[in-house]
C-alpha positions in Angstrom: -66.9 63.4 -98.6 -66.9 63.9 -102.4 -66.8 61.0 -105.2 -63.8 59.5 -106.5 -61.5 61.8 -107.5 -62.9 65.0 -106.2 -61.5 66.8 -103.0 -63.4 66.0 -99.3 -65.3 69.3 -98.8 -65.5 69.1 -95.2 -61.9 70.1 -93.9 -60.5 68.1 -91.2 -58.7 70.1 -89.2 -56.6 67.4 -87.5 -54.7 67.1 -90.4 -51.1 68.8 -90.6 -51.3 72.7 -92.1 -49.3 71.1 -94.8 -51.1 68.2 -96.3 -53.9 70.0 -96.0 -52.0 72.8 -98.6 -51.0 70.0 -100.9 -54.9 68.4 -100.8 -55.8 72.0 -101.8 -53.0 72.5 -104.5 -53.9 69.0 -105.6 -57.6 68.9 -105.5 -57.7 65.7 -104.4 -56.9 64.0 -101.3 -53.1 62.1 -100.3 -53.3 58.0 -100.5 -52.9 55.9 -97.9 -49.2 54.8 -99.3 -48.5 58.2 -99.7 -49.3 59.4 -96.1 -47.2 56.1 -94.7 -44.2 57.5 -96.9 -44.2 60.9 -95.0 -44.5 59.2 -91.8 -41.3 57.2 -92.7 -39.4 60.0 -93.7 -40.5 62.2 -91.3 -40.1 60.5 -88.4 -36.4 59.3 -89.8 -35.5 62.3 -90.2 -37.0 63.2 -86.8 -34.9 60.8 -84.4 -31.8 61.7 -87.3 -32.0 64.8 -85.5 -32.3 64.0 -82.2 -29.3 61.6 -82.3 -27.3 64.4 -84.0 -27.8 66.6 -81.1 -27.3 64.0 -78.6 -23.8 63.2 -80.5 -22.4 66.4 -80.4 -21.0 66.7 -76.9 -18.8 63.4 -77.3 -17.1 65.6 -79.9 -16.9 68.9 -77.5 -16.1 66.8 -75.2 -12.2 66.5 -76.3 -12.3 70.0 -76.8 -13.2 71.3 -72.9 -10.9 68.6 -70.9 -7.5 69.8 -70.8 -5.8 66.5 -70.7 -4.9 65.7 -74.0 -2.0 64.7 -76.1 -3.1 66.3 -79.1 -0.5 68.8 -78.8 1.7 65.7 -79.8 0.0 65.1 -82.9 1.3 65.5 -86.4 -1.7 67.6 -87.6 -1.1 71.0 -88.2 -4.0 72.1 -86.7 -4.7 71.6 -82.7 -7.8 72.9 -80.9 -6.2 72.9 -77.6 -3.5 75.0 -79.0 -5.6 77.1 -80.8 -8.1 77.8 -77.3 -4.8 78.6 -75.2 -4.3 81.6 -77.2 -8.1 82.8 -77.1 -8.3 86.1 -75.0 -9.9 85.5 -71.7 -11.6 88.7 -71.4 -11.3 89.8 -67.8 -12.0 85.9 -67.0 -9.5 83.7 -65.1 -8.1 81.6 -67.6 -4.8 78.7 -68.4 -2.6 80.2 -71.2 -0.6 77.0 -71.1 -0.5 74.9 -73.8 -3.3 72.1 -74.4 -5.7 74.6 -71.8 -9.2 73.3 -71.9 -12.2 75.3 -71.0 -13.0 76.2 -67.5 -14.5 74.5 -65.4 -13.4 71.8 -67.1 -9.2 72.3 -66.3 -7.7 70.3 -63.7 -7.4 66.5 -62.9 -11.3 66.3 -62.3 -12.3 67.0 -65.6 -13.4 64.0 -67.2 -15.4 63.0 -63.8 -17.6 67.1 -64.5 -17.6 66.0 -68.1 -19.3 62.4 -66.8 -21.9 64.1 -64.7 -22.6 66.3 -67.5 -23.5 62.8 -69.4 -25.6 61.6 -66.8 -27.6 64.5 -65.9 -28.8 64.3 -69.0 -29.7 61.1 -69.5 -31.1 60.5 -66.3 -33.5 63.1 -66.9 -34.1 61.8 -70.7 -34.9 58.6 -68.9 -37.0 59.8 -66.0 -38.7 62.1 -68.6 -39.3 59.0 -70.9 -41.9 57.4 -68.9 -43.6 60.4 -68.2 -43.6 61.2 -72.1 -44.9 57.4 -72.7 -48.5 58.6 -70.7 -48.2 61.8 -72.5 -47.7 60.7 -76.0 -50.7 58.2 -75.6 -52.7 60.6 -74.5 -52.3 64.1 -77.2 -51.4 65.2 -80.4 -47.9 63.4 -81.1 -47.5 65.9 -83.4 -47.4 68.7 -81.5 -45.9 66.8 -79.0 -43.1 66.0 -80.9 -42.2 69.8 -82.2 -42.5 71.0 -78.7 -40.0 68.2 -78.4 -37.4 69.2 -80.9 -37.7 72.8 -80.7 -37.1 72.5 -76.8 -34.1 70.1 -77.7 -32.8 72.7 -80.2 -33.0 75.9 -78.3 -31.1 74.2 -74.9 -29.0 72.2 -77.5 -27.7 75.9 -78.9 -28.0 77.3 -75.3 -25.0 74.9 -74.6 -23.1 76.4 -77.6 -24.0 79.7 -76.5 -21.9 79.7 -73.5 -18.5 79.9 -75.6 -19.5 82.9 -76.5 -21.0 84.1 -73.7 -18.1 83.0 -72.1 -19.9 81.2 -69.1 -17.5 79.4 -67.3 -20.4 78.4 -64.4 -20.4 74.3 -64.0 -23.9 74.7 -63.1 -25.3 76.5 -66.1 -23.6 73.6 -68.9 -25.6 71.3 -66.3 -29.0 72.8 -66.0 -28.8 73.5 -70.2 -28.0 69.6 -70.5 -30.9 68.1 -67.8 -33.8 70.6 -69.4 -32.3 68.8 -73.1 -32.5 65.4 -71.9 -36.2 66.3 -70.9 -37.0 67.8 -74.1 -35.2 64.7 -75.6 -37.0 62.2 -74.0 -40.4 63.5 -76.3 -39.1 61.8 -79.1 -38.3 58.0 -79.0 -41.6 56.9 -77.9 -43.9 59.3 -79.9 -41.9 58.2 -83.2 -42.2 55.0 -82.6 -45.6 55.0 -81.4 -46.6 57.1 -84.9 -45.0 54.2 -86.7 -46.5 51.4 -85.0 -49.7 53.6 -86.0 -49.5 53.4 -90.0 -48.1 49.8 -90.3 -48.5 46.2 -89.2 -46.1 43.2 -87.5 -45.3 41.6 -91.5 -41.8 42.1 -91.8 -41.7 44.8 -88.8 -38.0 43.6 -87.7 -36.8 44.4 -90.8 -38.7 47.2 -91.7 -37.7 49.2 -88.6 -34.4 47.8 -88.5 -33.9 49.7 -91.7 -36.0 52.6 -90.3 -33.7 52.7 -86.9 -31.0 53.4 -89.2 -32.0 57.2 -88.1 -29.9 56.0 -84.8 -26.2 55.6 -86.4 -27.0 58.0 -89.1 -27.8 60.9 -86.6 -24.5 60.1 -84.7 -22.3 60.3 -87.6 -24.0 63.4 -88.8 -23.9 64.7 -85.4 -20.0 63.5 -85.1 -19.5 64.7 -88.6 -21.1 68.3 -88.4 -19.5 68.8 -84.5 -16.2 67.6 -85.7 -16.4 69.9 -89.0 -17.3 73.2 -86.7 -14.9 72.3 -84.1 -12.4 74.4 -85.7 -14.1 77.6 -85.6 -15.3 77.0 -82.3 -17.0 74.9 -80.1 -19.9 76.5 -79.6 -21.0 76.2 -83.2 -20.6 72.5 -82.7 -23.9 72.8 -80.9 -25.5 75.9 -82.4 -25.5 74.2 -85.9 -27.1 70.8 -85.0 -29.4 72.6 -82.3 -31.1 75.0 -85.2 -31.4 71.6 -87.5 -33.7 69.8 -85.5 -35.7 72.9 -84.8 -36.2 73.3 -88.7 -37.1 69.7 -88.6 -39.2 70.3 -86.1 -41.3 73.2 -87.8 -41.3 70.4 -91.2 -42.6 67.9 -89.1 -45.3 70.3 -87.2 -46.4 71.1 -91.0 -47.1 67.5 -92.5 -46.5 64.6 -90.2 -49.9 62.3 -89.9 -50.5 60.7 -86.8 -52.5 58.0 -87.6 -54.9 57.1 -90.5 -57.7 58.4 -88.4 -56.6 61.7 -87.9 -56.4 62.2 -91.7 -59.1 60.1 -93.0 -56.6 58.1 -95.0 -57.9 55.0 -96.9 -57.0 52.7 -99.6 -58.8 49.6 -101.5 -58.2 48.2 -104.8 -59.8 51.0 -106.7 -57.9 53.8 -104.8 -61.7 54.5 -103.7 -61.1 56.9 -100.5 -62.8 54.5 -97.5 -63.9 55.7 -94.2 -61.1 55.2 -91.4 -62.0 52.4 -89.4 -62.7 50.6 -93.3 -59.6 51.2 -94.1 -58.0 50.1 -90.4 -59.9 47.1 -91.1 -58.2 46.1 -94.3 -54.9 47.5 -93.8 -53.4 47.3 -90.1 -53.1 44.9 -87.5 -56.4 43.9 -85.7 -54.9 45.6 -82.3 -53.5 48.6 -84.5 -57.0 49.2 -85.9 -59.4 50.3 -83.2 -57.5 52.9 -81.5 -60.2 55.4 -80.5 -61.1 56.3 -77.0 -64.7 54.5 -76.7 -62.3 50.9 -77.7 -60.5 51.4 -74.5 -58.5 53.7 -72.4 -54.9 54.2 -72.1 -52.6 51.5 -70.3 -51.3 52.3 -67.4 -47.8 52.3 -66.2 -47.7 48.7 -63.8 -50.0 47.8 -66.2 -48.0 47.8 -69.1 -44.8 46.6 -66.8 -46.9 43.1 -66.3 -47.3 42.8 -70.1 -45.6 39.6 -71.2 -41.6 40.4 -72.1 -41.6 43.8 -71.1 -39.9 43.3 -68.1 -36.7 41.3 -69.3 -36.4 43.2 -72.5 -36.5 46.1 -70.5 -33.7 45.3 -67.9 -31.8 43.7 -71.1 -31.8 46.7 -72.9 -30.4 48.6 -69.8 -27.2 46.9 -69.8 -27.3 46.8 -73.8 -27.3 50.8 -73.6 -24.8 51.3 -71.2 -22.3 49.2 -73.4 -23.9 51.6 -76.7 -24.1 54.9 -75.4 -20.7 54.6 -73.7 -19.5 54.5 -77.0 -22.1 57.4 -78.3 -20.5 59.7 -75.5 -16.8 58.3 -75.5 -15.6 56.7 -78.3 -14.0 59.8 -79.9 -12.2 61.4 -76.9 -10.7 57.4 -76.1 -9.9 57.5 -79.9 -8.0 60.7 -79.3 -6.5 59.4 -76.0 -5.3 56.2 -77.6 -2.3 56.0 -80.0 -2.5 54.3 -83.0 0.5 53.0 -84.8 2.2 55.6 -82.5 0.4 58.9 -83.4 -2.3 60.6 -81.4 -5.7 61.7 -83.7 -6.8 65.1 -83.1 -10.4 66.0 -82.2 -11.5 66.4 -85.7 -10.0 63.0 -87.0 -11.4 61.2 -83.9 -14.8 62.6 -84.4 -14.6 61.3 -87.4 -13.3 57.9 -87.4 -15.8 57.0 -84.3 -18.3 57.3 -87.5 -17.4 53.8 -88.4 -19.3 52.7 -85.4 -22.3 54.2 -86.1 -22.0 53.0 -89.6 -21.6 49.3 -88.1 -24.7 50.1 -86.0 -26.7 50.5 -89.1 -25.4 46.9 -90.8 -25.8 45.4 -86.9 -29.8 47.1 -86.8 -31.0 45.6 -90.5 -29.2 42.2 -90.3 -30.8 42.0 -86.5 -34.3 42.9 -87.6 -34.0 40.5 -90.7 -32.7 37.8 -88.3 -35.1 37.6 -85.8 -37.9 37.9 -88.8 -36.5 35.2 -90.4 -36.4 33.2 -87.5 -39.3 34.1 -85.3 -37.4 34.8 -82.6 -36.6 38.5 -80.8 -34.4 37.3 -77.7 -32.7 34.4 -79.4 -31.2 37.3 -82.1 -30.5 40.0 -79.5 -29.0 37.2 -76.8 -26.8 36.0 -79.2 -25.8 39.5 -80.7 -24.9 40.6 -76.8 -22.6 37.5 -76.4 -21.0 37.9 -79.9 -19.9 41.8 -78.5 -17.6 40.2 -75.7 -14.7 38.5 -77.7 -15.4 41.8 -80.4 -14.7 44.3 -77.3 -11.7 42.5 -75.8 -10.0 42.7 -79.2 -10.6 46.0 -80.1 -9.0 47.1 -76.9 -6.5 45.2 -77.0 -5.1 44.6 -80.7 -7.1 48.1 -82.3 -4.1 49.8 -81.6 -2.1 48.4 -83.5 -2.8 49.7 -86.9 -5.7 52.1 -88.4 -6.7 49.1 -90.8 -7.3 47.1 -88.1 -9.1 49.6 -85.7 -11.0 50.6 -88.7 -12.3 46.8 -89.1 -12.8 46.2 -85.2 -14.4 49.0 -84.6 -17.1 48.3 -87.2 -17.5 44.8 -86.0 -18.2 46.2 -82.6 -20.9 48.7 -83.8 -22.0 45.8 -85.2 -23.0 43.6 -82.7 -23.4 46.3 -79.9 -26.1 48.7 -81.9 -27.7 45.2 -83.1 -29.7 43.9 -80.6 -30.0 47.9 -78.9 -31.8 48.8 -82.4 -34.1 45.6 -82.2 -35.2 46.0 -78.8 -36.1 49.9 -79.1 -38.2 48.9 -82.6 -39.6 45.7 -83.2 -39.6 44.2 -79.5 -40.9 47.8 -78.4 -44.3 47.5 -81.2 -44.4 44.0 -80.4 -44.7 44.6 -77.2 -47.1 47.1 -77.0 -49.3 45.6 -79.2 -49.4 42.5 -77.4 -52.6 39.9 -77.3 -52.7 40.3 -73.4 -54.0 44.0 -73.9 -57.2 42.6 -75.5 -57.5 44.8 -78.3 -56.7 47.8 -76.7 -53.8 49.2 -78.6 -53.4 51.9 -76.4 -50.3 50.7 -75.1 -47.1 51.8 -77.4 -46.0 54.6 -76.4 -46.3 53.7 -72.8 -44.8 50.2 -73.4 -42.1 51.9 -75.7 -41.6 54.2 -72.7 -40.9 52.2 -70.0 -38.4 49.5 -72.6 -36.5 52.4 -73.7 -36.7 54.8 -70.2 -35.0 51.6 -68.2 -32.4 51.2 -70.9 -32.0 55.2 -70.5 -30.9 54.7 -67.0 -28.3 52.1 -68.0 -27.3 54.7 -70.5 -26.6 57.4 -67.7 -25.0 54.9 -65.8 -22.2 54.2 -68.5 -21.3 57.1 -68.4 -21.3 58.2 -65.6 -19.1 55.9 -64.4 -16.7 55.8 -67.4 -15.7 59.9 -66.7 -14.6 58.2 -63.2 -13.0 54.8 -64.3 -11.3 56.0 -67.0 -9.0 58.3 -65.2 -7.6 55.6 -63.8 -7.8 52.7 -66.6 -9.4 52.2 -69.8 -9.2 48.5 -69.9 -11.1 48.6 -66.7 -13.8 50.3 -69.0 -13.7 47.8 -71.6 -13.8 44.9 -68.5 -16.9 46.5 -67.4 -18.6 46.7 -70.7 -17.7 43.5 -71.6 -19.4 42.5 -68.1 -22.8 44.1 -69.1 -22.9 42.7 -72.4 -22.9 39.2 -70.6 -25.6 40.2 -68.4 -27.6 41.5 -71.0 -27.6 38.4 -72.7 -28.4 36.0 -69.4 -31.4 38.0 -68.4 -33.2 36.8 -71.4 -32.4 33.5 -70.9 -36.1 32.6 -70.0 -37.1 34.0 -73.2 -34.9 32.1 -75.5 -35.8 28.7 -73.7 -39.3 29.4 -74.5 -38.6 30.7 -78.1 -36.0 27.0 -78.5 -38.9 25.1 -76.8 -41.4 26.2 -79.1 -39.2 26.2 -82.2 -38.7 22.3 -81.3 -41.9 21.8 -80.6 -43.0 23.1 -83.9 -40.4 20.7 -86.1 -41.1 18.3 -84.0 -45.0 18.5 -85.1 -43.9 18.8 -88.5 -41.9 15.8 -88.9 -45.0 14.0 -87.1 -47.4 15.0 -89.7 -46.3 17.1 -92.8 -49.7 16.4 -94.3 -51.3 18.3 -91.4 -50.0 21.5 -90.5 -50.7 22.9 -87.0 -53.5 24.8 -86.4 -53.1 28.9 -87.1 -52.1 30.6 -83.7 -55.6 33.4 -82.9 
């Protein structure tokens, strides 16, 4: 490696084609803060795109079921009306008014529309666990653009079939579980390049900022599907699916894995320092040493024993269900819902579910910045998941009544749901998988992200799933049962937050004792 200031000449040819360019243009290698900017961005942007595509069936979703009282609507413009006029070409097809998209017509539709949801997301959480081993074990990088330009090619394939005219059930279901696998290639690997480049200061709130990715790549998803909707639905796929495929190809160019991969190092005189040096200085003692001869990969039962996992885990199934009910259903119950007496058409639906995901982002940083401020992961999310009950039960039952005051509820309940769900998937995940039980073997993050994140996956299929069938019948039966598994979210991390109140006693109780000697530092 060259003196200050002059360019390495060995080239390391695990770094990204880009930074390599830029080193070259440059003459002199990327800093440390520089390379953990790019990762921040990157992987931001990254999950941004995943969520958008993941978003955008809630808004086709109006579109292809045939029950709707859009046609009632005041707009000018109504997609339903629109699509019954659309030539069938040679296929069987409704020419009566408010005529959704076949298979879809008839009274079963939002049940085909339900196993649409949870064929993909039981394979995105099947395939999670799998991509845990995976991502702990190759290039996340590549990895992670054989991730997104899977997700954006069966994303678009989706679109695809407007055109095409495929009016198969079994084709829209395929396209959607071979997504959800692709999909499942990027929670873990982001988070696990993250938990890479920086250390447990501040982590709640730094990644509850950074999981701001979440609610921004549902509005943009809700935003972009809702804006193509009118020139037809397949573009409401196609768009978002070639975004994250160029974000794909950006990240494939310049995303660094880890310090080690680039030779990234820092000290006070910007003097470029080997990579475990600057591991030393830098990261977290079980961050550092992440090289194969310091240990191998956790495995899966392993991890599941790891102090936490298991009850954060289960939490966070019931804390998804409630979130990604709203990710897949919020706008089509916005448009099936009158309020102040007028029905929303697909577009104003899709867009108004945005405030949401815009509460999601508020619920994620004040979340992270809670539980750093007060030490204490489960006491936050328990009491976020308790604080969504009384917030569901009103907006179901007074949001209604004016768009102020849907406007204001729904916010508050992005709030509090997307809170403790943001938390749990970031901080409690690196936490977690960087745990002092593992005994320096930091190995664990993706896997440990894996399995938190697959099991809440699960309880995100299962929402629904079983919304498409319960809400044919009655939507305050939905609400009942979301408001059930927020409850049950919160009371299986009971345990934890009697620990976390035990030791937060203990600890003023030691203070008050002697404030001249302060407890001895936790190793």
């Amino acid at each position: 490696m060259g003196s200050i200031g002059e360019p390495a000449l060995e080239v390391n040819y695990d770094k990204p084609p880009g930074i390599r360019f830029v080193e070259y243009i440059k003459k002199s290698s990327v800093s440390y803060k520089t390379h953990q900017a790019i990762v921040l961005i990157l992987t931001f942007f990254a999950y941004l795109s995943y969520h958008a595509t993941r978003k955008t069936t809630s808004i086709v979703k109006s579109a292809l079921d045939p029950q709707s009282p859009n046609v009632n609507s005041k707009s000018s413009f109504s997609w339903r009306r629109a699509y019954s006029q659309r030539p069938s070409y040679g296929m069987k097809s409704s020419f009566v008014l408010g005529a959704g998209w076949e298979p879809f017509n008839g009274s079963d539709g939002t049940s085909l529309l339900g196993e649409l949801d949870v064929a993909f997301l039981f394979v995105y959480a099947v395939g999670m666990f799998f991509s845990g081993h995976a991502g702990d074990r190759m290039n996340l990088r590549i990895f992670l653009t054989i991730g997104m330009v899977g997700t954006g090619l069966f994303t678009s394939l989706f679109g695809v079939g407007y055109w095409a005219n495929i009016h198969i059930f079994y084709y829209y279901l395929i396209v959607q579980m071979l997504a959800g696998l692709f999909q499942s290639t990027g929670w873990p690997s982001v988070v696990a390049v993250v938990g890479n480049w920086f250390g447990k200061r501040k982590r709640g709130l730094i990644m509850g900022i950074w999981n701001a990715h979440t609610s921004l790549g549902n509005i943009t998803g809700s935003l972009v599907a809702s804006m193509m909707l009118k020139y037809g639905w397949g573009w409401s796929l196609v768009v978002p699916g070639l975004g994250i495929t160029f974000v794909g190809i950006v990240l494939f160019l310049f995303l660094p894995v880890s310090p080690e991969s680039v030779g990234a190092g820092v000290d006070d005189s910007d003097e470029v320092l080997s990579p475990r040096k600057a591991l030393e200085e830098i990261r977290e003692p079980l961050l550092r040493l992440k090289s194969e001869e310091k240990g191998s990969a956790v495995g899966f039962l392993e991890a599941w024993k790891i102090p936490g996992v298991a009850p954060f885990a289960l939490c966070l199934f019931f804390a998804k269900l409630v979130a990604y009910t709203f990710l897949y259903w919020l706008p089509f119950y916005i448009s099936h819902t009158a309020v102040e007496g007028r029905y929303l058409t697909n577009e104003e639906a899709g867009n108004l579910s945005t405030l949401f995901d815009v509460g999601g982002v508020i619920g994620g940083i004040l979340a992270g910045h809670i539980s750093d401020r007060l030490g204490a992961r489960a006491i936050t999310a328990a009491s976020f998941m308790y604080g969504a009950i009384p917030v569901l039960f009103l907006y179901r039952n007074y949001g209604h009544v004016s768009m102020v005051l849907n406007i204001i509820l729904m916010f508050i309940t992005g709030l509090f749901v997307n809170g403790p769900y943001a938390l749990i998937t970031t901080a409690v995940s690196a936490d977690l998988g960087t745990h002092s039980s593992l005994k320096d073997n930091a190995r664990a993050l993706a896997t440990v992200t894996a399995i938190i994140d697959g099991t809440g996956s699960i309880g995100a299929a299962v929402g629904p799933l079983l919304t498409g069938y319960v809400s044919a019948q009655s939507w305050s039966a939905v609400f009942t049962m979301l408001m059930g598994s927020a409850l049950v979210a919160g009371l299986l991390l009971t345990k934890l937050v009697v620990s976390e109140v035990t030791t937060k006693i203990q600890e003023s109780r030691a203070g008050e004792i002697s404030s001249s000697s302060p407890p001895p530092l936790e190793v």
